[in-house]
C-alpha positions in Angstrom: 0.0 0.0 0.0 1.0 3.5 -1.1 1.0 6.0 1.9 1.6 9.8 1.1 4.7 11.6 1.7 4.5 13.7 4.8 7.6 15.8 4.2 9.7 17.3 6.9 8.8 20.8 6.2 5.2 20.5 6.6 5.8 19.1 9.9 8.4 21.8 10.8 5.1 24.7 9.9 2.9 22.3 11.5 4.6 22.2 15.3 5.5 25.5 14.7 1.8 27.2 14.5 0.8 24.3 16.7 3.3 25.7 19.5 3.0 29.2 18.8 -1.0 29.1 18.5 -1.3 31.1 14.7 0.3 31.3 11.6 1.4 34.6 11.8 2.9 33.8 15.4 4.7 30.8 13.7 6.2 32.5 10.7 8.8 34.6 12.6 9.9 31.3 13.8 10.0 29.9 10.3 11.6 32.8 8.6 9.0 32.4 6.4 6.0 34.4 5.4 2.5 33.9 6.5 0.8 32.7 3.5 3.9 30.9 2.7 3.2 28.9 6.2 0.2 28.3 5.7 0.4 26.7 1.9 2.9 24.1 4.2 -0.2 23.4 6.3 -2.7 23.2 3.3 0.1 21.0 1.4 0.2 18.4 4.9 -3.8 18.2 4.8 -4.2 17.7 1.3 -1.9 14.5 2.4 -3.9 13.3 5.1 -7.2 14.3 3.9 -8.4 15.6 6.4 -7.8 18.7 8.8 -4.6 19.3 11.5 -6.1 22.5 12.7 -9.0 24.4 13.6 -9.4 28.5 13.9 -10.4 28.8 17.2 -12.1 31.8 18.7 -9.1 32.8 20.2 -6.7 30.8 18.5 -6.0 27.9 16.0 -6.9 24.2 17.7 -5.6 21.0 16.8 -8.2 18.4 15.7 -8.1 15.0 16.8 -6.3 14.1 13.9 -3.7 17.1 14.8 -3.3 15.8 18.1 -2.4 12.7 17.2 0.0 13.9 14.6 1.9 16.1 16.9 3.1 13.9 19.0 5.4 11.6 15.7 5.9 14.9 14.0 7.9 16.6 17.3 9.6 12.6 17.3 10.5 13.1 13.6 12.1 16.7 13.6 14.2 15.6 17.1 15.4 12.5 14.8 16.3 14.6 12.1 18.1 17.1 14.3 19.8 14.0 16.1 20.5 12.6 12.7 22.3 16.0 11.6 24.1 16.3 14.8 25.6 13.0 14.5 26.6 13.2 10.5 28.1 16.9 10.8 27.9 18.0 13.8 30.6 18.6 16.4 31.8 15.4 18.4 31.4 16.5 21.8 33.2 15.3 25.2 34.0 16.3 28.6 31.5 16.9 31.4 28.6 18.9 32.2 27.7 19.7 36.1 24.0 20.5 36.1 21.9 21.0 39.3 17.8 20.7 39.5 15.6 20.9 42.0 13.6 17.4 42.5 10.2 18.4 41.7 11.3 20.3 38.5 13.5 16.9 37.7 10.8 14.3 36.3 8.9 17.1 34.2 11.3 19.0 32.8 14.4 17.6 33.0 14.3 14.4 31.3 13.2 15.8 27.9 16.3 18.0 27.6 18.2 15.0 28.9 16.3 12.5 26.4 17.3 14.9 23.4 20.7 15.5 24.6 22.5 12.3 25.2 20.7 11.1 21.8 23.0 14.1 20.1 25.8 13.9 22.4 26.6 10.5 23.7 30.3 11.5 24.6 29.2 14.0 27.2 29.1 12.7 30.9 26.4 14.4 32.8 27.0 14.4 36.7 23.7 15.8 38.2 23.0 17.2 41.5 19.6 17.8 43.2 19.0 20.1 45.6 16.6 23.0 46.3 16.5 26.2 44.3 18.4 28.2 47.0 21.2 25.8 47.5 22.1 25.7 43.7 22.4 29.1 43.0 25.1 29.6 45.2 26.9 27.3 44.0 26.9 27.9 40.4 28.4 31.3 41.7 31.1 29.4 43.3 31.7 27.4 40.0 30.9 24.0 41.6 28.2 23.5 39.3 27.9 24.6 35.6 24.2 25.0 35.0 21.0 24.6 37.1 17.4 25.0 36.7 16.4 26.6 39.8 13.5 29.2 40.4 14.6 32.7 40.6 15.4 34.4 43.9 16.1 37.7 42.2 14.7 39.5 39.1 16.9 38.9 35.9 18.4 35.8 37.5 19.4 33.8 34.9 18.3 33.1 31.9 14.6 33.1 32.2 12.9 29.9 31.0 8.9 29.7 32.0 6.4 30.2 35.1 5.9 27.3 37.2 2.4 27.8 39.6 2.4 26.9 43.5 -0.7 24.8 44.9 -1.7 24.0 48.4 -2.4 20.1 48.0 -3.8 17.6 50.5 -5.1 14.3 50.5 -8.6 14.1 50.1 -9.2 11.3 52.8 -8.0 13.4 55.5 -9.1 16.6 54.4 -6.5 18.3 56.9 -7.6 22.0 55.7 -10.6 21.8 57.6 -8.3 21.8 61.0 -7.9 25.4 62.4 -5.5 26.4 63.2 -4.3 25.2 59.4 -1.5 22.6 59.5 1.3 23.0 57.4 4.2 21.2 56.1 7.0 23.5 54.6 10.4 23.4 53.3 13.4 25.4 54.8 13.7 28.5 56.0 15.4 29.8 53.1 12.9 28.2 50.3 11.3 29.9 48.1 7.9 28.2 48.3 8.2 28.4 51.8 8.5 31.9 52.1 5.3 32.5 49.4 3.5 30.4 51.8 4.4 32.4 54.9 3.6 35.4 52.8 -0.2 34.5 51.8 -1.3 33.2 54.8 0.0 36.6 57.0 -1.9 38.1 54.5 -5.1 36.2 54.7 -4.4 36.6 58.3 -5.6 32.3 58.1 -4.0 31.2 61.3 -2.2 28.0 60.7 0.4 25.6 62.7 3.9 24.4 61.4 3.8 20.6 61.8 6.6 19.4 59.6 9.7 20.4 58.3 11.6 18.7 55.0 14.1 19.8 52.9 12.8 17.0 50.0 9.9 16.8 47.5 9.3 13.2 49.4 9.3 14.3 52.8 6.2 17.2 51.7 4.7 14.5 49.9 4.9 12.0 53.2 3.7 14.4 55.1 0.4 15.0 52.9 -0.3 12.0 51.9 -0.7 10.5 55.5 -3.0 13.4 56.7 -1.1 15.3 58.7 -1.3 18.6 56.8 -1.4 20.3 53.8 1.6 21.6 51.8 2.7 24.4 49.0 3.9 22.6 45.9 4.8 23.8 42.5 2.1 21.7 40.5 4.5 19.9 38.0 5.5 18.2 41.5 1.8 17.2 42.6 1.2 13.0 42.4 -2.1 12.5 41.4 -3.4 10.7 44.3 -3.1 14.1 45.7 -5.5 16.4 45.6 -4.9 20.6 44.5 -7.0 22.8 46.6 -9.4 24.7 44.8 -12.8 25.8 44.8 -13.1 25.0 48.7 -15.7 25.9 50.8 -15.7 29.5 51.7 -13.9 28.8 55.3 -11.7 26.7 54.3 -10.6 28.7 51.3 -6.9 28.9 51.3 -4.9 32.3 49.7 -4.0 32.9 46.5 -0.5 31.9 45.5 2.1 33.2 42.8 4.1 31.3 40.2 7.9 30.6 40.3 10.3 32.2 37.2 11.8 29.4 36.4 15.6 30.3 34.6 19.0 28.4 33.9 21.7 29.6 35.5 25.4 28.9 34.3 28.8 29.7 35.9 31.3 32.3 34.4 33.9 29.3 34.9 31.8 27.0 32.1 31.7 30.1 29.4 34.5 28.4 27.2 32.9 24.9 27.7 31.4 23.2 24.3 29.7 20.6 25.9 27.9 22.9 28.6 27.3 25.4 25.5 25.3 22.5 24.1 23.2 21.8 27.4 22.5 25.3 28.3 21.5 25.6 24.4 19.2 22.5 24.5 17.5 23.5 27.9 16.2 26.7 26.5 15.0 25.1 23.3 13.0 22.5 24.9 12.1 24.4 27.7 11.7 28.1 27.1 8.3 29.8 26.6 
């Protein structure tokens, strides 16, 4: 059986608008035209037949077709790009020391590590994890070389995306309905921790420390067998958890704000190629 010929360049213009959310959005990224884009898109559904995408009322939607598509078509451009790495690229060695924190590890981590060690196999990766505010300080110091971390300070970093905070709970124990409020936080220093100090003093919610970790598995202990509720950036939330929304009125909980997320790299790796290559792949997989 003859199957039609779903060339690399309609697949490119399709991810593209498909990420971006329009044509004229995906162009730029193209270095193509509009109309120019959109013959690319016209050309891959004359192929299949039927429709890839949608106009929305806000934006242009996949159809189920589209949807299924996406996923082989983002497989078949990181194959290509693998492919060309490997036939002229650079052969890369040495080392690359990155640090992340463990809830940002399983999410966003292992696709830049998927792509990378496809193009790169002589690159050893030594990875540390450790909480935001024990990374940054040592990139400064040069022990590590790049780290994902959530920003302490405006312009830290190369920015990356917003990551949101959630109180979660387990549902069994529904622990939020305790007053005063316990809570299990992280460090002193952490981040989350001091957004959670910050919306409950402003609620003026009275609440009760109960446990302290400095690890994603320590919060998650301490949730899941009812003894309070935590802050957790939702990329990090299990799903026999449960996010705390839409409570009751008095048990509503405050209103939280995201974490920038940004890579960070040391002044001491600037003349690396193989932590070039990382810090490069990080931002295209993960950047907004």
């Amino acid at each position: 059986m003859n199957y039609p010929d779903l060339q690399i360049d309609w697949l490119r213009a399709f991810v593209a608008v498909a990420d971006a959310g329009s044509l004229s959005a995906a162009a730029p990224l193209l270095h193509r035209s509009q109309s120019a884009v959109s013959m690319q898109i016209k050309k891959l559904e004359s192929a299949l037949g039927r429709p890839v995408l949608l106009r929305g009322p806000r934006h242009l939607e996949l159809t189920p077709l589209g949807q299924e598509l996406l996923a082989y078509a983002r497989r078949m451009l990181e194959l290509q790009a693998e492919t060309q790495a490997a036939l002229f690229g650079p052969r890369l060695a040495g080392r690359v020391r990155l640090g992340v924190p463990d809830d940002y590890a399983s999410t966003y981590l292992t696709p830049v590590l998927r792509s990378f060690s496809h193009r790169y196999q002589g690159v050893e990766i030594e990875l540390t994890c450790e909480q935001s505010t024990s990374l940054i300080p040592r990139v400064g110091r040069g022990e590590l070389d790049l780290a994902l971390v959530s920003r302490d300070k405006p312009q830290r970093g190369r920015f990356l995306f917003q990551e949101p905070l959630v109180w979660v709970g387990a549902a069994q124990f529904e622990a939020w309905r305790r007053d005063p409020l316990p809570i299990a936080v992280y460090e002193s220093a952490s981040l989350a921790r001091i957004a959670t100090m910050k919306a409950l003093a402003a609620r003026r919610r009275a609440y009760r420390i109960v446990y302290h970790s400095s690890s994603l598995a320590g919060q998650l202990a301490a949730v899941e067998s009812g003894l309070a509720v935590a802050v957790l950036t939702r990329c990090s939330v299990p799903a026999n958890l449960q996010i705390l929304q839409n409570l009751p009125a008095e048990f509503d909980l405050p209103a939280l704000d995201s974490m920038d997320v940004s890579v960070l790299r040391s002044r001491e790796s600037q003349r690396s190629p193989a932590v070039d290559a990382m810090y490069d792949q990080m931002v295209r997989t993960l950047a907004q």
